[in-house]
N, C-alpha and C positions, 0 to 999 in steps of 0.2 A: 237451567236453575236460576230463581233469582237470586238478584245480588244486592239492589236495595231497596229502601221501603222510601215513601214520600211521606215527609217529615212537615205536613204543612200543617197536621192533626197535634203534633207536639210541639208546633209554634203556637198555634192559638192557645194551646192548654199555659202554657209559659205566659204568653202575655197575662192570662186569667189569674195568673195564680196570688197568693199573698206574702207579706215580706216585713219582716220584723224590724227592721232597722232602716230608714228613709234612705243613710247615704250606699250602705251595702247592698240594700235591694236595687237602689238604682244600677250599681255597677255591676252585679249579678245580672241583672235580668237585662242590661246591654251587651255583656258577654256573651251570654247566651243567645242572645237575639245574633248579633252577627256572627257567631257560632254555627247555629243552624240555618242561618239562612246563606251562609259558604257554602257549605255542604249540599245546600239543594240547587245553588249553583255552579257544583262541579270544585269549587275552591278549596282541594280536600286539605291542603296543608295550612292553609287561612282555617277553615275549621277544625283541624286539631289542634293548632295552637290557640286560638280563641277557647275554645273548651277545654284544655288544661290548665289555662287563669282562673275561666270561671270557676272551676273545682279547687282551686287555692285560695281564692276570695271567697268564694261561701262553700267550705265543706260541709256544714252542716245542713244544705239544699236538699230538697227531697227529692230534687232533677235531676242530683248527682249520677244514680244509674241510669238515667235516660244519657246524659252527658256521657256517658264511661262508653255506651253502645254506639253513641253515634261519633265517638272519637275513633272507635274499635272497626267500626262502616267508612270511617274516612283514611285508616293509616292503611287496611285492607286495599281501600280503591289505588294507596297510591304504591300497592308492592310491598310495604312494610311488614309483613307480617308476624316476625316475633313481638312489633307495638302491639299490632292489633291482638295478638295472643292475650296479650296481657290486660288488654281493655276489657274483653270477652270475659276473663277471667275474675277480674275484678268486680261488674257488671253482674255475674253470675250469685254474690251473696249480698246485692243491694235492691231494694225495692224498686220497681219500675214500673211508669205511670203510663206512660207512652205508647210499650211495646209489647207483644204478645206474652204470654208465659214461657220459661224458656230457650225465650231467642237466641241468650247468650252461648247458651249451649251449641245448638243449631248453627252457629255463628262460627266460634269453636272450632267444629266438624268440617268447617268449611275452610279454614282456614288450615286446617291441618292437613285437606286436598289438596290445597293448590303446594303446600309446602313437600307432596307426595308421600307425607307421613301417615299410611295407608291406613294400616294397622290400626295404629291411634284414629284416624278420622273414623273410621268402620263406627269402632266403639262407642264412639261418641255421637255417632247417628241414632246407633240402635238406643242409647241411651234414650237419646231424644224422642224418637217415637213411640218406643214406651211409656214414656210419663207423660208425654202430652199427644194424643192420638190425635186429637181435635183439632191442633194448630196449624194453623194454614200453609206454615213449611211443612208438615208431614211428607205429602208427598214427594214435595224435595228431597230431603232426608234420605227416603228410602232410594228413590231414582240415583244419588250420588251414591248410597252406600253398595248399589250394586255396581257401580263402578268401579269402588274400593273394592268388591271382593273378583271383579275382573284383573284389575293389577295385582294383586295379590295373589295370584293363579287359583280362583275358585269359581268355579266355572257352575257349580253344581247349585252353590250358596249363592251367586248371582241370577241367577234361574229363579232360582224360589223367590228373592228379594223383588224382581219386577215382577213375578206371579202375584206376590202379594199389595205391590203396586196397584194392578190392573183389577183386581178382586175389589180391594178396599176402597177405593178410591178412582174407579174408572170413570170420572167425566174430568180428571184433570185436566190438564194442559200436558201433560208430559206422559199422558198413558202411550199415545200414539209412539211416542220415543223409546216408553219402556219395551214395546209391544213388540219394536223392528229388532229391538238390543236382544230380548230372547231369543227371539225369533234366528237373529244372526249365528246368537249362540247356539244355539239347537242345530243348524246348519253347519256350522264348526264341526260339533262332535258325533255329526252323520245320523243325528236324530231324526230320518225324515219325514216320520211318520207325523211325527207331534208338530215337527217345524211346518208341515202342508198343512196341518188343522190350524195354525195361528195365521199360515199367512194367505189361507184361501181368504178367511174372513175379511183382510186386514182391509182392504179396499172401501168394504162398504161400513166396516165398524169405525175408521180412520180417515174419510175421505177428504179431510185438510190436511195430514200428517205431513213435516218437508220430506217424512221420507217413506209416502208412496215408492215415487219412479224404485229405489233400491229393492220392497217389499217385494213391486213387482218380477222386478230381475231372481232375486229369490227365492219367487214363486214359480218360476221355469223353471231355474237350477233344481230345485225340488218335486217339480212334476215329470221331468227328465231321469231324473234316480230311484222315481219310486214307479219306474215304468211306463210312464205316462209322456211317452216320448213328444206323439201328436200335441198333447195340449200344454206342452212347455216348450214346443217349437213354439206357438200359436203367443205366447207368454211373452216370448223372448221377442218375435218381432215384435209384438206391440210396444213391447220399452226398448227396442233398438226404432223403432218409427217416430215413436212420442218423443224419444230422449236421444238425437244421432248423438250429441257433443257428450253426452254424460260420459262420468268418469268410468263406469263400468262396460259401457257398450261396446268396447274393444274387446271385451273379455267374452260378452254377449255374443258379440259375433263369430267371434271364435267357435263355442259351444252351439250355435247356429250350422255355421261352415259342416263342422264334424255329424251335424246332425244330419245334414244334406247327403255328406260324403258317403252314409250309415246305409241312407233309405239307396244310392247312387243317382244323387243328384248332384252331378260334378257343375256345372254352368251354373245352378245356382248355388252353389257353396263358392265358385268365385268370385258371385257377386257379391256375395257378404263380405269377403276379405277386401277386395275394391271398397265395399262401402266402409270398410276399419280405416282406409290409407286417404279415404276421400273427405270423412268426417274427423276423424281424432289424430289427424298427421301427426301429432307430437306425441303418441303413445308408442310407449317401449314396443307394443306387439308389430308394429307396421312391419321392421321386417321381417319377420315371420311370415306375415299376410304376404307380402310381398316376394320370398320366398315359396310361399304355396300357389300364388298364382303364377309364379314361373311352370313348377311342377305341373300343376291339374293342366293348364293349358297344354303344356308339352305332351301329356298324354290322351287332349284331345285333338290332338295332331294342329295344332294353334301355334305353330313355331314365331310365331311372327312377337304374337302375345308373349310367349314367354320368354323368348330374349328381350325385350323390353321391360321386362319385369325385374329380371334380374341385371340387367345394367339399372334400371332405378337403384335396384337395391346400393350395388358396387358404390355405386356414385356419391349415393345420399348419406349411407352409414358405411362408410371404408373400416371402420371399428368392431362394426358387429360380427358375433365371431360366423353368423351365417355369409358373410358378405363373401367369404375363400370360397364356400359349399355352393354358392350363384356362380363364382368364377370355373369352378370344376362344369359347372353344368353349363356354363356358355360352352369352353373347351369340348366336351362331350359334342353340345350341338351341333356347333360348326364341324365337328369331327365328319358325324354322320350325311351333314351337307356339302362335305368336301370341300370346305373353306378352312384349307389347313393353313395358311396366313394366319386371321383369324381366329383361329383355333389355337396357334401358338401363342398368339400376343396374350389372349388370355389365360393361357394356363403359367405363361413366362410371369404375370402382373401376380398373381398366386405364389410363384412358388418365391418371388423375389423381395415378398413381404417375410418368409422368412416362418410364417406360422405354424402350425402341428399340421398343416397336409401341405404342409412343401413339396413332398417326398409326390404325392399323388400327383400332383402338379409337377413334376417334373418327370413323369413317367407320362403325362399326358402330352407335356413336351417336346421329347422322345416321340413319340407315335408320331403328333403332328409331324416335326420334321422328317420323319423317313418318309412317311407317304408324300409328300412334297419332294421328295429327293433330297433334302438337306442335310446329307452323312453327315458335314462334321458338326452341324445344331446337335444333332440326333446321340452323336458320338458320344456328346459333351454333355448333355443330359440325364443318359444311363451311365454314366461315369460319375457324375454328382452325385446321383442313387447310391452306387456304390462303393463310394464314400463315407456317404451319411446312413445310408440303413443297418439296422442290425445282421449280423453277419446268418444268424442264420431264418431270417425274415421273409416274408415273401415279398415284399418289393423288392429285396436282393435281388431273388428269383426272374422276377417280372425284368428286371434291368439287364438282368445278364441275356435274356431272352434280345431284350431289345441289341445289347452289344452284340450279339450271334449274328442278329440280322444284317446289321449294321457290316461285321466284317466279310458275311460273306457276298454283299453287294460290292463290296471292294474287293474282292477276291482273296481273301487274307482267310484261308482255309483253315487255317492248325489254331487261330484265334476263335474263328467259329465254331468248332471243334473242341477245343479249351470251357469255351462259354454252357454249350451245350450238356456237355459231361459233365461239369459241377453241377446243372439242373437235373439231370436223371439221377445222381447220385447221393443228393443231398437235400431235392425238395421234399416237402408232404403234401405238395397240392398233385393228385394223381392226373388230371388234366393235362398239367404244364409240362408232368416228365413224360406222359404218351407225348407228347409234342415233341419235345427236347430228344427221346430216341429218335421221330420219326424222322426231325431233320438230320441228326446223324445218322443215318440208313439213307441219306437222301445224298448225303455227301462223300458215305465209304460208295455208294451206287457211282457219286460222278469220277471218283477218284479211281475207282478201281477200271486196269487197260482193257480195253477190251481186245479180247484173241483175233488172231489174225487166222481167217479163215482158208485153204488153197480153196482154189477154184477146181472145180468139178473137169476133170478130163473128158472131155467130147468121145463116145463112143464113136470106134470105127465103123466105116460101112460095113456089113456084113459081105462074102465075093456072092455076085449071083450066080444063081447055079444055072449050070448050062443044063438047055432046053434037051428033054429025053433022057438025063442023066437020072 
């Protein structure tokens, strides 16, 4: 929007003009001279106070309203805006030689923007381009007022307000802006029908607009939802190729990745996420990326890739809450690589941050060290469990398992025994209690004596019989 006007057209007029009294004109028409020529050199507080003299030395000037507007343009620039309210205000029922018809108004509207007094600004737009269609702020006008009615939660009346922007007045300067602002809107409210007809155009109808690269990006996300998977893939690299650093292209690639993932193109769906953590490193999504190429790699059997991925993660963002969910899946890894070292330290660095998968982490704990032989790691881990889990939970479950094993590698029978029977009798996971019987059956089998059998008596020889008998 503009903000001001160049006032060299209202110096000359000033100098031209005529002056009733030799020594008041002189002084007037010096006030005003360094008045407006502050103002055009940035000096806004030298020009409001030079034009509040000049309007006390000659009220009766017919420059007074050009004076009122450009004191109203100067207390504006400098933040002031209950002065400049009042400039505008006053400006508004004095004749003005200078400036467009209106302007005061328009001015007004503006000031009542930036004050966020929405309502009232709305107003006083619409006011304004009503009575003066013609005036070179119209399109302003309207461009802000559909802003007003964005904060104002009017989503429907901001639609119409740049429609009528682009209609009325489309070789503006700001149609291109009104045009992304629908456009965004329409996208908002899942309109995508309408929003793919604004923003196929938008390239060759806009093609200076600053907000191509965005149109672009919106023009995927829209060809993607209205079915059109291929050609808002096609969309979306082009503004993740054109644009890597833009503010969106993380979010692009995202919706790339998933596209990949969709058609089962896993290797290139983790190039996209590499290219999120390569180009836009300081976007919130990195670890997610970075969590997803741990995963995809791991299940393209890339072990190598994806613990690398996810120690990046651990390392870089210790905060983010996937950082635990990388630490579970190293534990996991190294599980199934038999690096139960390894496998402990990470699921130990989890569970000792203390976060909502403590418990998981400390059941992965548990594994590691028994498989390593480390009872009493092992001991001490499914004890913590059972501790901290809900009593009738299934990590409970899962821990007492792990206690079972634990005491009966120590031989400590009637504890294993103990651990097992609360699991057949009190879980709901029906897997766990087939288990939990089958090692008790495994342990009344060891416990119970086995009979002692006699040995079989040797038949006698039979006597031979004697020969002819």
């Amino acid at each position: 929007m503009r903000s001001s006007v160049c006032l060299v057209g209202v110096l000359a007029w000033a100098m031209a003009g005529t002056a009733p009294a030799l020594a008041a004109v002189s002084e007037a028409d010096r006030l005003w001279t360094v008045g407006i020529q502050a103002f055009e050199d940035g000096l806004y507080d030298v020009s409001y106070r030079e034009l509040a003299e000049f309007a006390r030395v000659a009220p009766n000037d017919a420059r007074r309203g050009d004076a009122a507007v450009v004191r109203g343009k100067a207390a504006f620039a400098l933040g002031r805006y209950g002065d400049a309210l009042g400039e505008f205000g006053a400006a508004q029922g004095m004749p003005l030689r200078a400036f467009t018809p209106g302007e005061p108004l328009f001015w007004q509207a503006e000031v009542l923007f930036r004050l966020r007094r929405f309502s009232d600004a709305r107003e006083r737009y619409t006011l304004f381009v009503r009575g003066y269609p013609t005036s070179p702020y119209a399109d302003d006008a309207l461009y802000a007022r559909g802003f007003s009615e964005l904060e104002l939660g009017l989503p429907e009346e901001a639609l119409a307000t740049f429609n009528t922007l682009l209609r009325e007045y489309p070789a503006s300067e700001l149609a291109g802006s009104a045009a992304y602002a629908a456009a965004r809107e329409l996208v908002r409210a899942k309109r995508w029908d309408e929003a793919l007809g604004l923003l196929s155009a938008y390239p060759s109808r806009f093609p200076q607009s600053r907000f191509l690269p965005e149109a672009r990006y919106l023009l995927g996300v829209t060809q993607v939802e209205t079915g059109r998977a291929a050609e808002g893939a096609r969309s979306l690299e082009e503004f993740v190729t054109a644009h890597p650093t833009h503010d969106l292209a993380p979010t692009a690639r995202v919706l790339l990745a998933e596209s990949h993932l969709k058609a089962g193109r896993t290797p290139e769906a983790i190039e996209q996420y590499r290219g999120l953590v390569k180009h836009t490193p300081t976007s919130s999504l990195v670890p997610q990326a970075l969590y997803q190429i741990g995963d995809l790699s791991q299940r393209l059997g890339r072990t190598t890739d994806a613990e690398t991925a996810w120690k990046t993660l651990r390392r870089d963002y210790p905060q983010d809450a996937l950082a635990a969910s990388a630490g579970l899946e190293l534990a996991n890894l190294h599980l199934k690589g038999r690096q139960f070292d390894q496998a402990m330290q990470a699921a130990r660095e989890v569970a000792d941050a203390k976060g909502p998968q403590r418990l998981d982490a400390l059941l992965l704990l548990g594994e590691g060290a028994l498989k390593a032989g480390k009872m009493a790691e092992a001991r001490g881990a499914y004890e913590a469990v059972l501790a901290e889990a809900p009593v009738s939970g299934g990590d409970r479950f899962r821990a007492l398992a792990g206690v079972g094993l634990v005491a009966e590698s120590q031989k400590e029978t009637e504890a294993a025994r103990r651990a097992y029977q609360e699991i057949a009798e009190k879980a709901d996971d029906a897997e766990l209690v087939r288990w939990a019987k089958s090692r008790l059956q495994g342990l009344e089998a060891r416990d119970k004596p086995t009979p002692r059998v006699a040995p079989k008596a040797k038949p006698r020889p039979s006597a031979k019989p004697e020969s002819g008998s």
